[in-house]
N, C-alpha and C positions, 0 to 999 in steps of 0.2 A: 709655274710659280704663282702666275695671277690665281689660279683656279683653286691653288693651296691655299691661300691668304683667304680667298672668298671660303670657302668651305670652313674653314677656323672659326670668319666672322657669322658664319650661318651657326655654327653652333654654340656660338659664345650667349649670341642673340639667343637663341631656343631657351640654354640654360638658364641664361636671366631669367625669363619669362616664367622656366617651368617651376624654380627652387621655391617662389613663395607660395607658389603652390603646393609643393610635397612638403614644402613647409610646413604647412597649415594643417595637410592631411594628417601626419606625422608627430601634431603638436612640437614642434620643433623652436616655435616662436609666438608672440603674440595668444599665445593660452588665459594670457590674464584680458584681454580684450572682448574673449567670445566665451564667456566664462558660461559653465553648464551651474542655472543657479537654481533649478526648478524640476522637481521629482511629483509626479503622479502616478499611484499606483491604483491598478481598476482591479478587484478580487472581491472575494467575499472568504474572506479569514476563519479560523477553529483555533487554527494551531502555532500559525506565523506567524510572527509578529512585527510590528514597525521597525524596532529597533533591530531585530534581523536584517530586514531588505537593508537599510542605512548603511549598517555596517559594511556588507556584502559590495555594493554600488559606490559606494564613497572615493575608497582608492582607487577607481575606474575614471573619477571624474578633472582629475588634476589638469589633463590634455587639452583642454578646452571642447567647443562645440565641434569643431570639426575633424577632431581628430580620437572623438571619445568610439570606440568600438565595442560595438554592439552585440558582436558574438561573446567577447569576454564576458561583460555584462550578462547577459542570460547565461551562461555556464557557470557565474561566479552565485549567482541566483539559484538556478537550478542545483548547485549545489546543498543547497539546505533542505534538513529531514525531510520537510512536509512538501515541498512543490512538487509538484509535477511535471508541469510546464511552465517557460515564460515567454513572452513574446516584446521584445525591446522596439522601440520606434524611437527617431529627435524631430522635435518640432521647432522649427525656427521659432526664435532665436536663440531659446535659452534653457529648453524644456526636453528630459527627457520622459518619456512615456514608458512605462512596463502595465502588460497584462498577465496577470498570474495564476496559474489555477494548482489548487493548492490539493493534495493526495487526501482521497477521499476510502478511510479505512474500513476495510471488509470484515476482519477477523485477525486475532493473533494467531504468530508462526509458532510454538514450539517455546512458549512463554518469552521469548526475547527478540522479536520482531512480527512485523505488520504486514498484513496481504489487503495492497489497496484493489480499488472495485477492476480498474486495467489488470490485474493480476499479477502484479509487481508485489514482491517482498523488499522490503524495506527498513532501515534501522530509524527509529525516533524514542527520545527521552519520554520515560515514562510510560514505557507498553503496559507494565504491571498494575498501572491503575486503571487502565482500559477494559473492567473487567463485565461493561454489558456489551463488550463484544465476544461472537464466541471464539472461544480454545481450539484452532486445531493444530494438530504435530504428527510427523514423521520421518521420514528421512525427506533430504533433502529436494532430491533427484524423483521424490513422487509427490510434489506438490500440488499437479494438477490432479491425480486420481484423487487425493485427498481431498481436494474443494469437493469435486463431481461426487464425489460418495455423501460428503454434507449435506449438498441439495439432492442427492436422492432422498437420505433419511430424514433431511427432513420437511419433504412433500412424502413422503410416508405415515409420516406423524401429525401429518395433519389437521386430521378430522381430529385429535385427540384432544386431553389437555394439557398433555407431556410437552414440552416444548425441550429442541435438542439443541443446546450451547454448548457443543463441544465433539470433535471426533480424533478419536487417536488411531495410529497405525504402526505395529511394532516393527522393528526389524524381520521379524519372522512371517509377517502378513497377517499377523491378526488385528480383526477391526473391532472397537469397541468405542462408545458414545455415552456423553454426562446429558442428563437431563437438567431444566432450571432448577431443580429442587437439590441435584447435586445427586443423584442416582446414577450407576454406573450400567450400562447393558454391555456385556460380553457377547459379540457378533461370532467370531472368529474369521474365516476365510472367504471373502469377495464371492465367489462364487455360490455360496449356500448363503449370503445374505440376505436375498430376495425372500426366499423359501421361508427364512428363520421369522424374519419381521413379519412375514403375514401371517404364520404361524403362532407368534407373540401376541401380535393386536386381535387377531380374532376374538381370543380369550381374554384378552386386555379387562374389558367391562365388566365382565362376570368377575373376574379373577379381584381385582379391588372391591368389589361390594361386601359391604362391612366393614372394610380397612378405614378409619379415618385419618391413617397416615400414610402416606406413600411407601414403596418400599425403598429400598438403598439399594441392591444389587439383584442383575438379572444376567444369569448364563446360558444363550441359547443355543450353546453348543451339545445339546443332546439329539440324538436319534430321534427321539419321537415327542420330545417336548420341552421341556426348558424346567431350571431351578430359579426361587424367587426369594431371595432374605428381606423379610420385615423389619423395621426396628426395634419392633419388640420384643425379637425371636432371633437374634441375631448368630444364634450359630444353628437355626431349624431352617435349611432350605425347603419350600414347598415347590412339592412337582408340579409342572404347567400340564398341558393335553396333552396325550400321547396319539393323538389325532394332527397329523400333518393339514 
């Protein structure tokens, strides 16, 4: 009976002791006491904005200092278009810390979403005004052949003065690419791409001399050479080399 009583009073005692504790932890009490009154944000901004973070962190802060949770906070963060990552820290006594790194954009998806540099596709307002980034699109599920085919063609296009903002990929595998000036090249099939663009640029130099306009469309799905519409001739395709 004595040992009963004792064991009772051992845990009545623990309880005491532990409740203002998980109290605390829990914001359960005394929240107005240890009140979180101090936000520092370390980033370097394009597209977040202040009033973003605020929002997002605010209703995280009602619990006081020691009960404000930190993973909420970075999820509730990370939730907005443009971050990437956040990194929450508290600092006695009143202070919470976030480091932010904010999505750093590669190229538009298929005109309605973004390929950041980690290679994340991603939704943010106002893709469509984002237009000196380049265009690429395809199906979903070949996103990555899609990038690797951009930076092949365009370290292909190098040496040039063509510069390539943009690669398309149809449902059916054909490859085709905009130049800055808004010129379309008809690739066709991965495979004969290599062949086609060396085949192209070889005659590249010759083949504009005299033009003082660029052309607007080039098909280099032929046999032994390619079709090239000017703007001035615009339904006279001219034949490229029939030398591979």
């Amino acid at each position: 009976m004595k040992g009963t009583i004792r064991l009772a009073a051992w845990c009545l005692a623990i309880a005491l002791v532990a409740l203002p504790v998980v109290g605390l932890l829990r914001g359960w009490f005394a929240a107005d006491r240890w009140p979180v009154t101090q936000l520092t944000v370390q980033a370097e901004f394009k597209h977040v904005t202040a009033a973003e973070i605020r929002t997002a962190v605010l209703p995280r802060l009602g619990k006081g200092f020691f009960a404000l949770n930190l993973d909420a906070v970075q999820k509730a963060v990370a939730a907005l278009p443009w971050v990437e990552s956040v990194e929450a820290r508290k600092r006695w006594p009143d202070t919470l810390q976030l480091r932010i790194y904010e999505r750093q954009p590669f190229a538009r998806w298929n005109d309605k979403q973004l390929i950041s540099r980690q290679g994340r596709v991603f939704d943010a307002p106002g893709v469509e005004q984002l237009t000196a980034l380049p265009g690429l699109s395809g199906p979903d599920a070949r996103l990555a052949e899609v990038v690797s085919f951009y930076a092949d063609v365009s370290k292909a296009f190098a040496g040039t003065h063509l510069r390539i903002n943009g690669v398309a990929l149809t449902e059916r595998g054909s490859w085709s690419v905009t130049t800055g000036s808004g010129a379309r090249i008809v690739i066709g099939d991965r495979e004969q791409a290599g062949r086609r663009l060396h085949r192209f640029l070889d005659v590249y130099p010759q083949l504009i001399a005299g033009h003082t306009d660029g052309f607007v469309y080039a098909d280099l799905r032929y046999t032994n050479g390619f079709a090239v519409r000017w703007p001035d001739a615009a339904g006279a395709p001219a034949g490229g080399s029939p030398r591979s």
